[in-house]
N, C-alpha and C positions, 0 to 999 in steps of 0.2 A: 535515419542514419543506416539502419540493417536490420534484416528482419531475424534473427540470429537467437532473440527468447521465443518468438512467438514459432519458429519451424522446431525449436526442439521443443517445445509444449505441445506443437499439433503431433509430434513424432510421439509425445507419450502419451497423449490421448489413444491413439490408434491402437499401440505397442501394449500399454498397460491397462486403461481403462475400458478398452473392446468397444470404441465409440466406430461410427460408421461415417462415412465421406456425408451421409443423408442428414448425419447431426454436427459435425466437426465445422458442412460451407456455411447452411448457417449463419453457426457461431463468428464462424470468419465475419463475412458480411453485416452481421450485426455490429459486433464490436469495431468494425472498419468503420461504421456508422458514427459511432459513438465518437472515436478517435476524430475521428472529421468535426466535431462542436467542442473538443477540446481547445486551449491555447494551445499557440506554436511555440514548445518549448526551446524553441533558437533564435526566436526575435529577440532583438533587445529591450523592445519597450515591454512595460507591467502591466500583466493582466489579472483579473480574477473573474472564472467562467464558473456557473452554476448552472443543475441539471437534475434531473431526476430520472431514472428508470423503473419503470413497472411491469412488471410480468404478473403471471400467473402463479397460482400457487407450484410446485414440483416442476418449473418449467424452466430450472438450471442454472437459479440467479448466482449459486459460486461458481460453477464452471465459468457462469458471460463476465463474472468482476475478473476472474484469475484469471480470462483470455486481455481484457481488457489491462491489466497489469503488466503483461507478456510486453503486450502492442507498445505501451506508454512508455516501459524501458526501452526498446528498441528506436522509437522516437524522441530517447534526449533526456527522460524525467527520470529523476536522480533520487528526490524523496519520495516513498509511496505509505502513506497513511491509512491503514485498513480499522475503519470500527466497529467491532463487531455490537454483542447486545450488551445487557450489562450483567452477566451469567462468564463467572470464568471457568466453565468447563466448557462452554460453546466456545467463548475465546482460541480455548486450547486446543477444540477440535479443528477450529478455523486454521490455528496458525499449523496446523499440522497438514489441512489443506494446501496452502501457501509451500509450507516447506517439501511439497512431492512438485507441486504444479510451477511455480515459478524460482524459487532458492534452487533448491537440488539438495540441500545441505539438511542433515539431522540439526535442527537449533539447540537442541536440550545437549550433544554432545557438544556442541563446538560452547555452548555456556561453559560446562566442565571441562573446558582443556583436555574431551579427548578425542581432537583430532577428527577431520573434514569426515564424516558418515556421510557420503552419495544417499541421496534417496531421491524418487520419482524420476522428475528432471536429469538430477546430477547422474543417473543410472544411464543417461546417454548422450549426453556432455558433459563438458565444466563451463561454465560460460561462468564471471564476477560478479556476483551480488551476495548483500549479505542483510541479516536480519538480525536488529538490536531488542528483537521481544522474541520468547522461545516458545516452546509445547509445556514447558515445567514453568515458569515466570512472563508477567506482562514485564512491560518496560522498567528498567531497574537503572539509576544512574548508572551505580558504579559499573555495571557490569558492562555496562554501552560503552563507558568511558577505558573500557580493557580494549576493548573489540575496534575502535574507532579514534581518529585523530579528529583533526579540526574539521568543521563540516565545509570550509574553503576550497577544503584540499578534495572533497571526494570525485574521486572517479566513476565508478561503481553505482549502482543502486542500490539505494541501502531501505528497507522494507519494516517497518514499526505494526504490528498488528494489537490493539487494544480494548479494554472493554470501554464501556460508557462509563467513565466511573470520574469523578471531579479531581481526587487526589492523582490519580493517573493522571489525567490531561494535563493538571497543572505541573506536572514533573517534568513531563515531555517539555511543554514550553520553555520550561524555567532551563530543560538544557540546550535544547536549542541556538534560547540565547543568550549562552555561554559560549556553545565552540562555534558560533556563527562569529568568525572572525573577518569578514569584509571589514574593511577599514572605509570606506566611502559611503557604507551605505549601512542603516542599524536593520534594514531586512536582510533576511539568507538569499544570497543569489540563486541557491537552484531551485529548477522550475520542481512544484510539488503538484501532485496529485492525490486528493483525499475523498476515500471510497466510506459513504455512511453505510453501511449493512443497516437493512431493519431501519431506514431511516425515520418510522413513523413512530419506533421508540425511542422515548426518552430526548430525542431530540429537539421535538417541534417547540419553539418557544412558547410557551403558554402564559407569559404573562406581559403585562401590559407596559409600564414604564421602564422595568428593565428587565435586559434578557434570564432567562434561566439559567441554571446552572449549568451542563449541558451545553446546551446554543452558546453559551457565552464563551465556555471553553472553544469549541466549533470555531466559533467566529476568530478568536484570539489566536489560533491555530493558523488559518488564512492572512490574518492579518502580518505573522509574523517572514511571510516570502513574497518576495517580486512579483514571483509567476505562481501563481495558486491556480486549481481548479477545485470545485466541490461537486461529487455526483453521490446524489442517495441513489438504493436502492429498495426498491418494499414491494 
């Protein structure tokens, strides 16, 4: 559709994180990569695509997710599902990551009713997206249900950053499918993209006849949209 998150991400890489053209193409090129084994979030038929990415250890696994989240907004994807470990102070570092590199928005203000705080990103644009988990809270009904209408209507990219935690996920779901108001259909029509962080924790099913807790949540996550993609990373 436009490359319009991902030029003002590579603008604050440059600008504010002092990254080099040597580190930045890359990133490009990888996550151009990655975007290429995605669904096409403008077909009409239903997909669900799985994937894994494995790096090295220090060798920039949130910068390649947050470029990859740039790309995935600018091509169409409306939900983006980030899960971090199951530690919510990592949570809160992460979403604090998110909210420089792809939001632009302080989430902790705009939780508090006080008003759009620019940070990272938003220090060199405004582009629309918005984030129903903060740097102070994971996902909280009421508060998502201040911030957000029916999920029919969104235009925007709206961004959920969470730990692995079962009562989390299951809250997520449960709202989900509430303001997924499609009338034709009981999945959410937009196309979602869900990033495991760490996916060799706490996720991998480890039991035999039925899923684990975790995975199950995972899986019922995917199951609830048209167009899903799931990519770990470890």
């Amino acid at each position: 559709i436009g490359t319009k998150f991902w030029d003002r991400h590579k603008k604050y890489l440059y600008k504010f994180q002092g990254f080099t053209p040597n580190v930045v193409n890359p990133l490009d090129a990888s996550t151009d990569l990655m975007m290429d084994l995605l669904g096409n979030p403008n077909i009409e038929s239903d997909f669900l695509r799985k994937g894994l990415v494995i790096g090295d250890v220090q060798s920039g696994k949130t910068a390649t997710y947050t470029a990859l989240i740039n790309k995935a907004a600018d091509a169409g994807y409306k939900v983006i599902i980030l899960l971090t470990g199951t530690i919510e102070k990592l949570r809160q570092q992460t979403q604090g990551r998110l909210d420089e590199g792809f939001v632009g928005l302080d989430s902790t203000a705009l939780f508090y009713n006080k008003g759009n705080v620019s940070v990272g990103v938003g220090k060199i644009d405004n582009v629309d997206c918005w984030s129903l988990t903060s740097t102070s809270s994971d996902f909280n009904k009421s508060a998502a249900e201040r911030l957000i209408g029916k999920l029919a209507s969104i235009n925007s990219p709206i961004l959920f950053v969470l730990k692995k935690n079962k009562s989390v996920l299951t809250k997520l779901e449960q709202w989900i499918k509430i303001y997924n108001t499609n009338p034709t259909n009981k999945k959410c029509p937009l196309p979602m993209l869900l990033i495991d962080d760490e996916a060799d924790n706490a996720s991998i099913n480890v039991k035999l006849e039925t899923p684990a807790a975790i995975n199950a949540c995972i899986r019922k996550l995917l199951n609830l949209f048209n167009k899903a993609n799931y990519v770990g990373f470890t």
